[in-house]
C-alpha positions as a printed NumPy array, in Angstrom:
array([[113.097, 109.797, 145.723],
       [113.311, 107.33 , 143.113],
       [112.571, 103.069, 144.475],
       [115.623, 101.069, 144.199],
       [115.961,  98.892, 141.409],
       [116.001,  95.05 , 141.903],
       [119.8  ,  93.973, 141.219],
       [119.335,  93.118, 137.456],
       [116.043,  94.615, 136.483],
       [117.496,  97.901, 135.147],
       [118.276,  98.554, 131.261],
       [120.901,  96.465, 130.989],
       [118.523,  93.295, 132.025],
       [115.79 ,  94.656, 129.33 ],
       [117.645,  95.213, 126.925],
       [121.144,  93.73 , 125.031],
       [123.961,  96.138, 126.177],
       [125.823,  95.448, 122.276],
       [123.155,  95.544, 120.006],
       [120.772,  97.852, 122.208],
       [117.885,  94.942, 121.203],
       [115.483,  93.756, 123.749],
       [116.298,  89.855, 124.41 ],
       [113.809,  87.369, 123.632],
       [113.444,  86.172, 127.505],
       [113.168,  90.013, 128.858],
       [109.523,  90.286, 128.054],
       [108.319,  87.503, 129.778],
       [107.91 ,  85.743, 133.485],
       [110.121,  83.318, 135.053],
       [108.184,  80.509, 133.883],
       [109.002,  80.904, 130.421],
       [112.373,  82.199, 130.902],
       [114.122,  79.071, 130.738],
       [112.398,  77.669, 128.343],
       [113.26 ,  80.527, 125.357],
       [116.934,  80.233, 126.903],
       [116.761,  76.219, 126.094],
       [114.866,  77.378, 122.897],
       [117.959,  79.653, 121.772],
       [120.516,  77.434, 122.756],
       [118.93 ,  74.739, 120.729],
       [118.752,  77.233, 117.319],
       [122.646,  78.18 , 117.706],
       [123.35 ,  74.114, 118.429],
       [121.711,  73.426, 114.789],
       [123.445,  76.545, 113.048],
       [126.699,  74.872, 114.559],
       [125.555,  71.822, 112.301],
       [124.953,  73.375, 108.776],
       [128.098,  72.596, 106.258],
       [128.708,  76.135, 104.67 ],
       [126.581,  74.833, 102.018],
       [123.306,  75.357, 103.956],
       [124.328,  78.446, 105.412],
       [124.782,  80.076, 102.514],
       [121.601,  79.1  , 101.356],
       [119.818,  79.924, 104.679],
       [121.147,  82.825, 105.376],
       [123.586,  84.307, 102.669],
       [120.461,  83.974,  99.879],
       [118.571,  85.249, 102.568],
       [119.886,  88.408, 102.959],
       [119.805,  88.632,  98.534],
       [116.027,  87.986,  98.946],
       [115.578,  91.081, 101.228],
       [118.154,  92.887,  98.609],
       [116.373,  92.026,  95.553],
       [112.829,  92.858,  97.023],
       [114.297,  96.29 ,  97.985],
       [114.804,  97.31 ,  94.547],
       [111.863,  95.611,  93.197],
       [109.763,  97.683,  95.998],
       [111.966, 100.574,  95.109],
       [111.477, 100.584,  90.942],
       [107.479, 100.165,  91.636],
       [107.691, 102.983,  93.759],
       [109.47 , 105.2  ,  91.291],
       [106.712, 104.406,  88.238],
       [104.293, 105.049,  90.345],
       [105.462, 108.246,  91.43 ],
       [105.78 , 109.392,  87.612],
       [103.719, 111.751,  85.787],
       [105.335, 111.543,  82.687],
       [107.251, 108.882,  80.954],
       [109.362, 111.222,  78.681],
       [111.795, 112.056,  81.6  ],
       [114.988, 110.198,  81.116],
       [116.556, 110.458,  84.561],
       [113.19 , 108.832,  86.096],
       [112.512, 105.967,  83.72 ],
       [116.351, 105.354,  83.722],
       [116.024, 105.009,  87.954],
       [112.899, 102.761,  87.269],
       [114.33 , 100.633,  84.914],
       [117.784, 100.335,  86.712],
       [115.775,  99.006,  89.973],
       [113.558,  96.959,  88.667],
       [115.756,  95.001,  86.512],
       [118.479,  94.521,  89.4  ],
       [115.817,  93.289,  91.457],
       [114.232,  90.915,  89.27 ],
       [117.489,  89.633,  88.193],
       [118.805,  89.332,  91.661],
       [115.206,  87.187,  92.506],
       [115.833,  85.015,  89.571],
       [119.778,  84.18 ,  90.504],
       [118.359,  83.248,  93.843],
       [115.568,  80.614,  92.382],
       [118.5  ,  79.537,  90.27 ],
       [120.899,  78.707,  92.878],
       [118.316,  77.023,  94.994],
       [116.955,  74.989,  92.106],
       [120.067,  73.961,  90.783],
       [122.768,  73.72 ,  93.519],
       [123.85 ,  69.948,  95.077],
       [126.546,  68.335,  96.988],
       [128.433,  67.492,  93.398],
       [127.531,  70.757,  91.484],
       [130.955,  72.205,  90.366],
       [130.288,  75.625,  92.43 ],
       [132.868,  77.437,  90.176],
       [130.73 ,  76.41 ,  87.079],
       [127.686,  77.482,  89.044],
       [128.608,  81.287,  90.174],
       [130.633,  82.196,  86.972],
       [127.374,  81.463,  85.218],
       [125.417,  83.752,  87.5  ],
       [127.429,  86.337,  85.728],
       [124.694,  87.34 ,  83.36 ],
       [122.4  ,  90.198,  82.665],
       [119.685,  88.473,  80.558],
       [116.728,  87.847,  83.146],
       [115.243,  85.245,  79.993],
       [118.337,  82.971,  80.508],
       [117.381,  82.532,  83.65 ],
       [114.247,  81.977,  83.332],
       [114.96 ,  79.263,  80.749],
       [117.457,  77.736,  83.454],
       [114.369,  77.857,  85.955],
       [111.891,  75.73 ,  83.188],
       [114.254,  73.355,  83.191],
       [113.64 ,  72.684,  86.83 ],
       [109.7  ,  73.848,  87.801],
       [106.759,  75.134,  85.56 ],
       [106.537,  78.826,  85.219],
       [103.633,  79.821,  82.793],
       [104.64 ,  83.734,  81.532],
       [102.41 ,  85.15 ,  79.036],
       [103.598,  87.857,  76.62 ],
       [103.92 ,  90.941,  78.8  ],
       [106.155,  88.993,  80.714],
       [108.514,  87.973,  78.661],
       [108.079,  91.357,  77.066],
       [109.108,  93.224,  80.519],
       [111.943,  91.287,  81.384],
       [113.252,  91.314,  77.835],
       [113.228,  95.16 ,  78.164],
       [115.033,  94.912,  81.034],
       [117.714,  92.58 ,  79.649],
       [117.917,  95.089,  77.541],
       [118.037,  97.833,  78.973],
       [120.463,  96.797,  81.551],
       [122.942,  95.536,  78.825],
       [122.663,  98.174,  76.599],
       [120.255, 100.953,  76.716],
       [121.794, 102.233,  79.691],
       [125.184, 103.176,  77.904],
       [123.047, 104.85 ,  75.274],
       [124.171, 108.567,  76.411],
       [127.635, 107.709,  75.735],
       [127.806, 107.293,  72.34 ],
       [127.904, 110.228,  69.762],
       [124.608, 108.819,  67.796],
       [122.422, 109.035,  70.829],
       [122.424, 112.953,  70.135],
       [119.837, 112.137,  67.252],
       [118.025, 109.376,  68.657],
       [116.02 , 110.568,  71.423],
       [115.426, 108.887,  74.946],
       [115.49 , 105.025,  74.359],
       [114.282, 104.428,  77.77 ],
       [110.954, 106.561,  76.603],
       [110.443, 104.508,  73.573],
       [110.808, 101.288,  74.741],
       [107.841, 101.78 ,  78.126],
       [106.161, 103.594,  75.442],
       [106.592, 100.431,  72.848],
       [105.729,  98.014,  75.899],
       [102.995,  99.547,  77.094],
       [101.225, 100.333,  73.438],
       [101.674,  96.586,  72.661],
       [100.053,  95.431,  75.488],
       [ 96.886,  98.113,  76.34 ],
       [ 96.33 ,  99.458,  72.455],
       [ 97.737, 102.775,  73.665],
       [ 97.356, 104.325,  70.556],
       [ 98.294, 107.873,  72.463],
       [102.003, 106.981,  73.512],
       [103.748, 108.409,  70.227],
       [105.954, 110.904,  72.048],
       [105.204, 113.645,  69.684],
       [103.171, 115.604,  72.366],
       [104.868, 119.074,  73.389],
       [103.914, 118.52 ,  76.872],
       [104.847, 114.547,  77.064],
       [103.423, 111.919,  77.672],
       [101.256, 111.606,  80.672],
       [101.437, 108.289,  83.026],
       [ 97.864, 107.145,  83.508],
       [ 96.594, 104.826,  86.125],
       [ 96.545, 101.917,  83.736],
       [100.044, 102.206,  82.675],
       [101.008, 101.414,  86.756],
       [ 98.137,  99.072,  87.343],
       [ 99.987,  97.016,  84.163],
       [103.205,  97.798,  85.372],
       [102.492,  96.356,  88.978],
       [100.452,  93.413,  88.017],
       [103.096,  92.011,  85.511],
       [106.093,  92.572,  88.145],
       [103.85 ,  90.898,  90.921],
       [103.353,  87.978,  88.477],
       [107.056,  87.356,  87.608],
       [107.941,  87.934,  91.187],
       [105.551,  85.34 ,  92.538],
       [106.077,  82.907,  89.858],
       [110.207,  83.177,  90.561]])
């Protein structure tokens, strides 16, 4: 037969009934029990404090950070997984995360860099409505140092734009005759920056993705990303 539980020592003691999460004080003895009660009772008595201000910062940009490193992670991921760089529907998923992520990253440094008590907050989020990831940037010099060399800039101006225009290419008539513009332009970065003489796009079976094109790739995203 099965030992009688303790009143309060069954699943609904280990672990929250709402969220299903094991509370903080469950895993340990007696001793420390009321101490991470006092220690969680003291965190909600200083969230009570913050003006929305520092909420938003705290937690609302918070939650962007996790956002923006999700498609970051997520556009990295797809390059990487690429054995050609001819396909449209893959570079176009690449470019699409990365630049949203970046972007997102960069409204984030913004906000925290430039946000006060007296900022006219109206002023500040309509100009967060922006697609050019070298705006930003500029905003950010203003404020701190960030030292970008020329496959830097040279990344997140293809992202600019791609994200303002390349990415409505397919819907105009001329595009018929044009080609993949997402092709040319990671074929254009990445022949300006390792003398990839290769990358011409006349091959019949495409252009392979070498090891070097995603060690580049991942190095200069892991620059701007740390630098932000």
């Amino acid at each position: 037969m099965a030992k009688n539980r303790s009143p309060g020592r069954g699943p609904a003691y280990q672990f929250g009934i709402v969220t299903g999460r094991k509370q903080p004080w469950a895993q340990f003895g007696h001793e420390a029990t009321f101490a991470a009660k006092d220690d969680l009772v003291s965190g909600a008595q200083e969230m009570r404090k913050m003006n929305a201000s520092d909420f938003w910062k705290n937690f609302g940009l918070g939650e962007e950070v996790h956002i923006a490193g999700s498609f970051i992670y997520n556009g990295l991921r797809r390059f990487h997984e690429l054995r050609q760089l001819d396909q449209a529907d893959e570079l176009f998923e690449f470019l699409y995360s990365l630049s949203i992520g970046l972007e997102r990253l960069l409204k984030i440094a913004v906000v925290l860099h430039e946000h006060t008590a007296a900022s006219d907050q109206d002023a500040l989020e309509q100009s967060l409505i922006t697609h050019s990831h070298l705006d930003l940037v500029d905003r950010l010099r203003k404020r701190v140092a960030i030292n970008f060399g020329k496959p830097h800039n040279d990344l997140l101006q293809l992202l600019s734009r791609f994200y303002k225009t390349l990415r409505y290419d397919r819907f105009t008539l001329n595009s018929v005759s044009k080609g993949t513009k997402e092709a040319e332009a990671i074929r254009g970065l990445l022949s300006k920056h390792l003398d990839a003489e290769v990358l011409d796009g006349s091959l019949l079976l495409g252009t392979s993705n070498e090891d070097r094109y995603r060690v580049f790739i991942r190095r200069t995203v892991l620059k701007i990303s740390q630098a932000i």
